[in-house]
TORMAR-835639 format. One record per residue (C-alpha): x, y, z. Coordinates in steps of 0.05 Angstrom, whole numbers, plus 5000, padded with zeros to 4 digits. Example, Ala and Ser with C-alpha at 12.3 -4.5 7.8 and 13.67 -1.06 7.14 Angstrom:
! residues 2
524649105156
527349795143
//
This chain:
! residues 475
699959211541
697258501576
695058201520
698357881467
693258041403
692558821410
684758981408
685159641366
679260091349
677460511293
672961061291
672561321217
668861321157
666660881105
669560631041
664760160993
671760050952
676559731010
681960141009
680960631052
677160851108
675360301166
676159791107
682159941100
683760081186
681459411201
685558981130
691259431168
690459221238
689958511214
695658531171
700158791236
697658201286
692358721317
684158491328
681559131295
673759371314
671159931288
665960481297
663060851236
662261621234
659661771160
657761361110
661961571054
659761410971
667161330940
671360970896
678960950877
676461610835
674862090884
668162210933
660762180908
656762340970
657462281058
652462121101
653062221178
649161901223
646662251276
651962381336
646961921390
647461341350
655561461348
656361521415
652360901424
656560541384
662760781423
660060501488
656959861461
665059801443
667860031508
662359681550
664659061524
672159001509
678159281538
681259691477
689159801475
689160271423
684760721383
685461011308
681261591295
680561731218
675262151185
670462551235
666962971192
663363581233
664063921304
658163511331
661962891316
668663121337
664863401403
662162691408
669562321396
672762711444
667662731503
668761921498
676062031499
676562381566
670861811596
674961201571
681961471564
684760871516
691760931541
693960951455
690361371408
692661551340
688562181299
688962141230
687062771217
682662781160
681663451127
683063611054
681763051000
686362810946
682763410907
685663880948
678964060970
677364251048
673263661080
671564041143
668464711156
671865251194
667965101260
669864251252
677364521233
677164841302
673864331347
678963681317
684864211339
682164191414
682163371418
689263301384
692663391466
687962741480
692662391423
699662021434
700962161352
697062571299
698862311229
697062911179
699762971104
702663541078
696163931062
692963751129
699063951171
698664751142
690664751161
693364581225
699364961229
695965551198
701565591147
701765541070
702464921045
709964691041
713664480989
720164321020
721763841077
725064291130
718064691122
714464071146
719363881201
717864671220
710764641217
710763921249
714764321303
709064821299
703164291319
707763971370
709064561410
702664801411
697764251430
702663841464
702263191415
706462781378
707362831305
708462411245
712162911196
710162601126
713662741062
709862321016
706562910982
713063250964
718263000899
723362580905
726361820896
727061780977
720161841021
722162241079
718262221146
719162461218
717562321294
717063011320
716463211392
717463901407
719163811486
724863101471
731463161471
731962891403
726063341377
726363041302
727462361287
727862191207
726761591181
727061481102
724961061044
725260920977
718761200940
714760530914
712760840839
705360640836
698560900825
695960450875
695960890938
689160990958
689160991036
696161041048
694961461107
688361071137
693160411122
698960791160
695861081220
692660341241
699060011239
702960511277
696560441337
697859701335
705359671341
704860191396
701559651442
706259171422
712659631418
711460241478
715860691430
713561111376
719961031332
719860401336
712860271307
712560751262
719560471234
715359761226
708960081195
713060351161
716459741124
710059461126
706259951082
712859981026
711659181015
704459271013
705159950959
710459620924
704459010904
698759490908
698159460829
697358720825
691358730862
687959110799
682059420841
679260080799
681060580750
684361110798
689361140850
687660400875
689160080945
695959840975
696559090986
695659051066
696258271060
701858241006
707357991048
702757441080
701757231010
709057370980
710956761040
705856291024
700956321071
700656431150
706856431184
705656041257
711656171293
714656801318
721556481298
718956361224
716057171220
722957361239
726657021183
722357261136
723557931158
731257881153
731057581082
734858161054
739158101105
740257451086
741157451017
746358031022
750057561069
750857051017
753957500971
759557671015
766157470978
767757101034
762756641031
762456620959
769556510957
767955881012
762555680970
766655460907
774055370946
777556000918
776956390988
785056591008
787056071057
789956711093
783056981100
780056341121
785356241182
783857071199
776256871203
777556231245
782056611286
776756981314
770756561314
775156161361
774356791405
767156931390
766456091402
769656201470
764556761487
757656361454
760155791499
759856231561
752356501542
749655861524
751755601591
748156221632
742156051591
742955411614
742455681684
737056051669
733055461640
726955341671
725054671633
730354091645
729653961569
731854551558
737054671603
741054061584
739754321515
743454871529
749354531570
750154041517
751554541467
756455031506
759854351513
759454281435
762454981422
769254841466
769554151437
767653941357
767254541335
774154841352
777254251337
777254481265
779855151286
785854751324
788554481248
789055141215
790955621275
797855741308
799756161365
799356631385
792056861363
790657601339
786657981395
778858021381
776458541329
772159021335
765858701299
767358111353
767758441412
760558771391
757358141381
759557881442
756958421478
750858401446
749157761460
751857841538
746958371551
740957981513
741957491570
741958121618
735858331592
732957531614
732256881581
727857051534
732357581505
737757071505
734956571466
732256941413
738557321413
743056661400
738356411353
741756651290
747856391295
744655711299
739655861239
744256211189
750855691195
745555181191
742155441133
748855591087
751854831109
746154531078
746054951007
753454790993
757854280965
763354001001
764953570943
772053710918
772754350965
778954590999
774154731062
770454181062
771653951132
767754731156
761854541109
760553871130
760654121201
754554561194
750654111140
751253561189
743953231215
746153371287
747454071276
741054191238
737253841292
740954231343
738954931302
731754661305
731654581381
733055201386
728255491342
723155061377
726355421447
725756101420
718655951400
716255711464
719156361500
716356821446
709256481452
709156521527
711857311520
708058001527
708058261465
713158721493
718158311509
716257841440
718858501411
724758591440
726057881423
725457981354
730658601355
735258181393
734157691334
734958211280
741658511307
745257871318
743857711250
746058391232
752858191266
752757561232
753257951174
758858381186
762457701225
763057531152
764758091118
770558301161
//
């Protein structure tokens, strides 16, 4: 958790092709801001088709590659993919218990897309005893019944059940998958027998492609290098999660083989043009749905070309006069907590700005007495009053939004001939624009100095204020 690239290892097998395998560990750990390293137990002769032949080294030469890696560098997390035979597994696991990474992900690997058995009875056996020195074992559906000991399911309550199953009994963590089983909607599951909340489902649509060769290698590394960025299961497997749909949904494009090809690990760093250099920038990207739904709110498209009910204007200015009166108050605690002058006249100057311009607009349409705060207000507010709780970092990211997204509609419409013109040339005005950029550059500077703890909770501060933004609008 002290460092801000997480330094993940992966101890798996081979795959000539890319796409799956360590290839496909380390394109994964890359993709999801991890350094990814990587010690090889069989050398495996594949393609997109299926296996040819596997080669394992002998087990000295494994472990010496395990402590030529630990020696060295202080790992956060480790993946462990394919392991191949009890010597090796024997091997793995007497490195666990001397190094004790404190994250390490098992991916067990045990039946191939054949539906053949990759391990023998004995190797079966010996990968069940190292699953309690995991935080999460990711198995699909066929691998979860060799290690339940069940038939294979074919429904999802029997894979919560047998997920239940492996829980209980070797005291781990599992990823319920539901990939293998029919259906427009992928479900999955974080299942831990002893929680309170035992099953936690999460759910996708299913990406229809061929290209899913190492979906589960792909998976498991991104989940090991949230967890050191995250500390909560949930959370990263929810972001692996919407990771590995963008990179299936572009898998095809890459046009690699005649089988089941790869995913696209780097697809969304290509879909935005390149490297994205600022924690501020990654964010937007990530709420570009968000966005986009936001514009087609009939309130804003009714601003956007004048027709918007000037009864539904005044009902919206009624209370962002309230939520005004509130952002004024936070801005002015971050401006306390300002530890850069710069920045903490930034802050005053703009609390300032928010009791001042800006309601001046609200003064000409409103009349008293004002409606009491809604609902959807009184939830922003709060939100953004315990972001500052939480410390300045919180705070900043968490008022970012506001800033970014008034901003960004100002400049994209016309004031030109419309009844509101005086509320759009208020937020496409330079000074504004500048002022939304000062505050990116804020939120940067706190993100980049952040553990990549707390740069994560910044960015879900980030993502729910513009979640309120959203419903601000549509109420």
């Amino acid at each position: 958790m002290n460092t801000k690239t997480p330094r993940v290892l992966s101890i798996a097998g081979t795959d000539p092709t890319g796409g799956a395998g360590i290839q496909a560990d380390l394109k994964s750990i890359a993709a999801n801001g991890g350094y990814g390293m990587a010690v090889v137990t069989a050398l495996v002769a594949q393609n997109t088709r299926g296996v040819r032949s596997v080669h394992t080294p002998p087990a000295e030469f494994l472990r010496e590659q395990l402590d030529s890696v630990s020696d060295d560098v202080a790992i956060d997390a480790v993946k462990i993919g394919m392991l191949g035979d009890p010597e090796v597994i024997a091997t793995v696991g007497d490195w666990l218990r001397a190094t004790r990474p404190p994250i390490v992900v098992i991916d067990p690997v045990m039946v191939a897309t054949s539906g053949d058995r990759l391990l023998s009875c004995e190797a079966e056996e010996a990968l069940r005893e190292i699953l309690p020195l995991a935080g999460l074992v990711t198995p699909n559906v066929p691998e979860l019944a060799v290690l339940s000991g069940r038939s294979e399911a074919t429904m999802w309550d029997d894979v919560v059940a047998q997920s239940l199953e492996v829980s209980r009994r070797w005291g781990v963590r599992v990823l319920a998958k539901g990939g293998h089983l029919p259906g427009d909607v992928v479900c999955d599951a974080l299942v831990e027998a002893d929680a309170f909340d035992s099953v936690r489902p999460l759910e996708s649509p299913r990406i229809a492609t061929r290209a899913t060769h190492g979906t589960g290698c792909s998976l498991s590394s991104a989940v090991a290098t949230w967890q050191t960025a995250t500390g909560d299961w949930f959370t990263s497997i929810d972001r692996s999660r919407q990771w590995l749909t963008e990179s299936l949904r572009h898998g095809e494009e890459l046009e690699v083989g005649q089988g089941h090809g790869p995913v696209s690990h780097f697809a969304g760093l290509w879909q935005r043009g390149g490297l994205i250099t600022s924690a501020s920038a990654e964010w937007w990207a990530r709420i570009a749905e968000l966005r986009e739904a936001t514009d087609r709110d009939p309130f804003l498209t009714g601003l956007a070309d004048g027709s918007l009910d000037k009864a539904r204007f005044a009902a919206y200015l009624a209370q962002d006069v309230h939520y005004l009166e509130g952002y004024a108050s936070v801005l002015s605690r971050l401006a306390q907590m300002a530890r850069e002058p710069v920045e903490r006249a930034f802050w005053t100057t703009a609390a300032l700005a928010c009791l001042t311009t800006e309601t001046a607009l609200h003064r000409t349409w409103l009349t008293e007495p004002r409606p009491a705060k809604s609902p959807v207000t009184e939830r922003y507010l709060d939100h953004l009053r315990s972001a500052v709780d939480q410390g300045y970092e919180h705070g900043v990211a968490a008022v970012l939004p506001c800033y970014w997204m008034y901003a960004d509609i100002g400049a994209r419409l016309d004031p030109a001939g419309n009844p509101y013109a005086d509320w759009i040339t208020m937020y496409a005005d330079p000074v504004f624009h500048e002022s939304a950029a000062a505050a990116r550059r804020i939120t940067d500077r706190a993100a980049g100095a952040a553990t990549p703890v707390v740069r994560e909770s910044m960015w879900r501060a980030f993502e729910r204020s513009a979640q309120l933004e959203r419903e601000f609008f549509a109420q």
